[in-house]
Every structure is written in C-alpha cells, then in structure tokens.
N, C-alpha and C positions, 0 to 999 in steps of 0.2 A: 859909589856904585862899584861892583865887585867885578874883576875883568879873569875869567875862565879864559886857559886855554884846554882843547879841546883835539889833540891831534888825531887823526884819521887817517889811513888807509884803507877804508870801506869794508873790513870785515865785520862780522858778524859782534868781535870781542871788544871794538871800538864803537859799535853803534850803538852796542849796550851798555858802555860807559858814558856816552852822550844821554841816554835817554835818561842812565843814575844820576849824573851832574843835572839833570834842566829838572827832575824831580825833586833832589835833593837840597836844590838851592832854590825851590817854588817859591818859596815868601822875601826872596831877596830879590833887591835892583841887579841884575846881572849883565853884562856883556859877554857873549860867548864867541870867542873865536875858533873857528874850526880853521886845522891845517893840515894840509898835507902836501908832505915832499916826495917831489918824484926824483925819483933816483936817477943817475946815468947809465946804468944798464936797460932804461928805457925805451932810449932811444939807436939799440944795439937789435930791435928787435924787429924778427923777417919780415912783418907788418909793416913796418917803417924803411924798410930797406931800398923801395920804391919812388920814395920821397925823395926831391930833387936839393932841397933847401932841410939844414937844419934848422932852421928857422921857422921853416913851415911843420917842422916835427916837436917842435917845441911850443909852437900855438896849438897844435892839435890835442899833445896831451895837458896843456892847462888847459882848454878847452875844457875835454871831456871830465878833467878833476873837478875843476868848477862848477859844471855841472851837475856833476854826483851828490856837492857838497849841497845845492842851493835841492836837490832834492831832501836831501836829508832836512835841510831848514824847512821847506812848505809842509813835509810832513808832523816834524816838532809844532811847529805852526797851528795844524790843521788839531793835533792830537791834543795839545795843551794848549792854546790860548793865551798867550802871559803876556798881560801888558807888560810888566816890570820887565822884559828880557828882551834884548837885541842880540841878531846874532850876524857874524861878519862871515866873510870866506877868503881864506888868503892858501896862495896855492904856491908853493916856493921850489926852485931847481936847484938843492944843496946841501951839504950833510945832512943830517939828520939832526946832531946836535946844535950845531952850527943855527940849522933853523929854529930850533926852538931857542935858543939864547938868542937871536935877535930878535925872534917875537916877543919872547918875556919881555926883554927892554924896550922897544919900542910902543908896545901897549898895559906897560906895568903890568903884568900879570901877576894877578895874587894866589891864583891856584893853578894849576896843571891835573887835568882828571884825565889820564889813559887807562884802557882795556888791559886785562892780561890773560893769558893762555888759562882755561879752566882745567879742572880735573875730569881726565877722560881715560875710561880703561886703568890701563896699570902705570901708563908715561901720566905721570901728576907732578905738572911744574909750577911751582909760583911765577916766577916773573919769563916774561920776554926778553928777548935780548935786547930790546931797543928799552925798554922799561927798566933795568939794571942800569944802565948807559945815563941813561935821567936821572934816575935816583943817585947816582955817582958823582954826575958832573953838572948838576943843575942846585942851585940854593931854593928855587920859589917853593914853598909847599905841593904835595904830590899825593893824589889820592890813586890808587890802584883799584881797579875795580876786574874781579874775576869773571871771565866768561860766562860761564856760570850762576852768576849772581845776581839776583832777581832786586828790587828796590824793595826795600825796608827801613821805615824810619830809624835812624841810628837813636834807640833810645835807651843803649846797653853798652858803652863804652869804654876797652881795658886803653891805659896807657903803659908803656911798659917802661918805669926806669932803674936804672942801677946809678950807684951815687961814687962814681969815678969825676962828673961831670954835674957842674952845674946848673939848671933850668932856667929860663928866663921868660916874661910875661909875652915878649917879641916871639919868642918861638913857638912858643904856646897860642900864639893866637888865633889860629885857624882851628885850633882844637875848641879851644874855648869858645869859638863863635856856633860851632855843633853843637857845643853842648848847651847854651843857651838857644839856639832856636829851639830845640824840640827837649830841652829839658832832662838830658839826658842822666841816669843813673853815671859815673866815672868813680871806675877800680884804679886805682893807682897800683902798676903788679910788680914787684919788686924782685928781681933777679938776683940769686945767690948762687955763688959755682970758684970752681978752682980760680976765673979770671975775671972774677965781679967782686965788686966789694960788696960785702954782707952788709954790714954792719948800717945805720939809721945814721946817714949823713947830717946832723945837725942845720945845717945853714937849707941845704933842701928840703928834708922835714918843715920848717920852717916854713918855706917857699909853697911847699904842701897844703898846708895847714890855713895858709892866709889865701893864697889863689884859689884853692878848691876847699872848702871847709866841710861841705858834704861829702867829698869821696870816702869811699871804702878803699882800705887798703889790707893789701893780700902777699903772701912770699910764695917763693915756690925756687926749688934747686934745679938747678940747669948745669950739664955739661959739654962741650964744644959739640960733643958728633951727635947732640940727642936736641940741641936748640930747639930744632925746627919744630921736631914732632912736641918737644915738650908743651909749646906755644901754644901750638894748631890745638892740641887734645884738651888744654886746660879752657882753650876759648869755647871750644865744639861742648863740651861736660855743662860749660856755666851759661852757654844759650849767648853770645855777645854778638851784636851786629855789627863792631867796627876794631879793630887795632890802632893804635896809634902809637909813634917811635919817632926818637928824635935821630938824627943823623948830625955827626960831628965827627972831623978826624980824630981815627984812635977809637971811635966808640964803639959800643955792640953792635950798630945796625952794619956800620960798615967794617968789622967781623967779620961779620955774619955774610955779609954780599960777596967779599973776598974767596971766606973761609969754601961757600957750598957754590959751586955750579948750579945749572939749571938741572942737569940731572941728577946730583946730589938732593937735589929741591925736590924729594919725592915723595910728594904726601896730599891728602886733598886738604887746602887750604881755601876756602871760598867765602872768606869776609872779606870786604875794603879794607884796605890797607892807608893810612894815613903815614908819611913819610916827614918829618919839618926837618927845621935845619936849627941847630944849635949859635947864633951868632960867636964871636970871640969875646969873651969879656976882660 
C-alpha cells in the first residue's frame, strides 16, 4: 500500500494538491497523510495573548488544525468514495522540515504531493519557499502541483535527462509507476548547453532503451539564464501533462533551484512537476 504525504496549511494551492493526489492515485491502495505544522510565531498572536497557559494555546491551535484537516477528509470522503484509501491527520509544533523528515520516516512515505504558487498577473513563480526547501533537503519522491492546475490524467509525460549522471530503476520508480497506471505516452528530453553533456551516454542510452523501450526521444539546446522558459515553452508547444527530473548533488535540477530564485522563476509554468532523487551508486 502506497503512503502519501500530504502537507497542508489550508490554502486554496494545497487543497488542490490534495484533491490531484486522491484523484491521481484513484486506482491505488493508498494512505494519505495530511500535515500541518504550526509554526511558533503562532502562539505570539494578540488572540492568544489572553491565554493564561501555553499549554492551553497549544491545545487550542492543534485543536482547531485538526479540525480543518478531518474537514478536508469528510469532504474527500463525501466527494470520492475510495475504498482503497485511508487518510490520517497529524498535526505537529516544529520546523517545517524537520516535520516532514520525521513523517517520511515514521510512516515510510513514498510520495510527498504539495501545492505551489500558480501563475497570476505578471509575479509567475514556480515553487514556494517551503516547496524549494523540500525538494533541497528531502530524498522521498515530490510531486508539485501548481495552483492553478486542474487534474488531468498524466497521459503525456516529458522526463528530462542530461547524461553527466547516471539513471537508476530505484529512481525511476515513481515515474514508472505513472506511467503504467494510465499508460502514459514518455519523451525522454535530452538537454544539450554549454554545461550539459551533449553527447548519447552509452550506458544510459542503454538504461533508456531497456526500461522504457517505447519512449520517444527528443534534444533540445538550453542555456543557463533561458532553462526555465526553454522547458516551460517546449512543454506548453507539445501539449505534456507532467515533467519529471531527477535530483542529485551537482545535477541540473539542483542547478537550476540554486541557479534562479523565486523571482527569477518568472514564467507561467502550470504542469506537475515530478521531482526523484538519484541514489549513489
């Protein structure tokens, strides 16, 4: 059975990454844990000021989060019906990352699905700050889902590799589990630029050829300060419902998260983003 985390802070760009996660994973055994950490500036507020015990301002607002969350479940509930799916609520007082690394280990999590800031007006940011943070310092698989971004079966799938690094069936495996539920078409997009290797890595090719034998594969030139748009434009042109990138020290993705700020990140980019993690071999 597959264990989703689920973090929340009850905006609008996390509920609609809950509702893409419990659609997108319909025909799976799933466990879904919803989380959310309250922060200590919480309990700094003139609401709370009155409160005699911190203790009793710490019951009050897991309280009220727990609440929120078991709303959001009777609705999932009410709205899809999934026997195969259970869902938890865990409500935690402590970093941010911190919590999620103790969730992933204590309930094996094999995915992580958060929200991110959609494309609005002219400020068009890819990720959040707390979604950068994840994807930096967490290994479990990470799907991003834009504000923005309505569910659509992922049945148009680019992956993006450059052949500095090598692939592995483990990393791949959340990808390749998309791509066999719904069957999905998978572009293999090969990055060429000043700081990518061109050239058809023999041992990956290989690795290509034998794990996905139906993919299409496609090139395309990229240079440092045009990544982003080059990506977003060649995805938006071919019609693709999902990205997928490996993340490894030294590789493109973490580049790239380095390389651009959030407001450097200025482009509409509004597919899921799949994020894995490269083991060491």
């Amino acid at each position: 059975m597959k264990a989703v985390l689920l973090p929340t802070d009850f905006s609008n760009n996390s509920i609609n990454a809950i509702n893409y996660a419990v659609a997108l994973l319909k025909d799976k055994p799933c466990k879904f844990y919803f989380l959310n950490v309250q922060k200590a500036s919480s309990f700094l507020s003139d609401d709370m000021m009155t409160v005699s015990s911190s203790a009793t301002v710490y019951k009050t607002l897991v309280s009220a989060a727990k609440t929120s969350i078991e709303n959001i479940i009777n609705k999932i509930k009410a709205e899809h019906g999934n026997m195969e799916h259970q869902y938890f609520s865990i409500v935690d007082y402590d970093n941010f990352i911190d919590a999620i690394h103790q969730t992933v280990d204590k309930y094996d999590i094999d995915l992580i699905v958060m929200g991110t800031k959609g494309a609005s007006g002219l400020q068009k940011v890819l990720f959040g700050s707390n979604t950068v943070r994840v994807i930096n310092r967490c290994s479990t698989p990470i799907l991003t889902i834009p504000g923005e971004c309505k569910y659509q079966e992922p049945r148009k799938i680019a992956f993006t590799a450059h052949h500095i690094e090598l692939y592995t069936k483990e990393a791949l495996a959340a990808l390749n589990s998309i791509l066999k539920t719904y069957k999905a078409k998978l572009t293999i997009l090969h990055l060429a630029g000043p700081n990518v290797v061109a050239h058809k890595r023999v041992d990956n090719m290989a690795f290509f050829d034998t794990s996905f034998p139906e993919a299409e594969h496609d090139y395309i030139d990229v240079v440092d300060n045009d990544i982003v748009d080059t990506i977003s434009n060649y995805m938006k042109m071919q019609n693709f419902n999902l990205l997928a990138m490996v993340k490894k020290p030294h590789s493109f993705l973490e580049r790239l998260l380095h390389t651009y700020t959030e407001e450097k990140m200025a482009y509409s980019f509004d597919l899921p983003f799949l994020v894995l993690t490269n083991p060491e071999l």
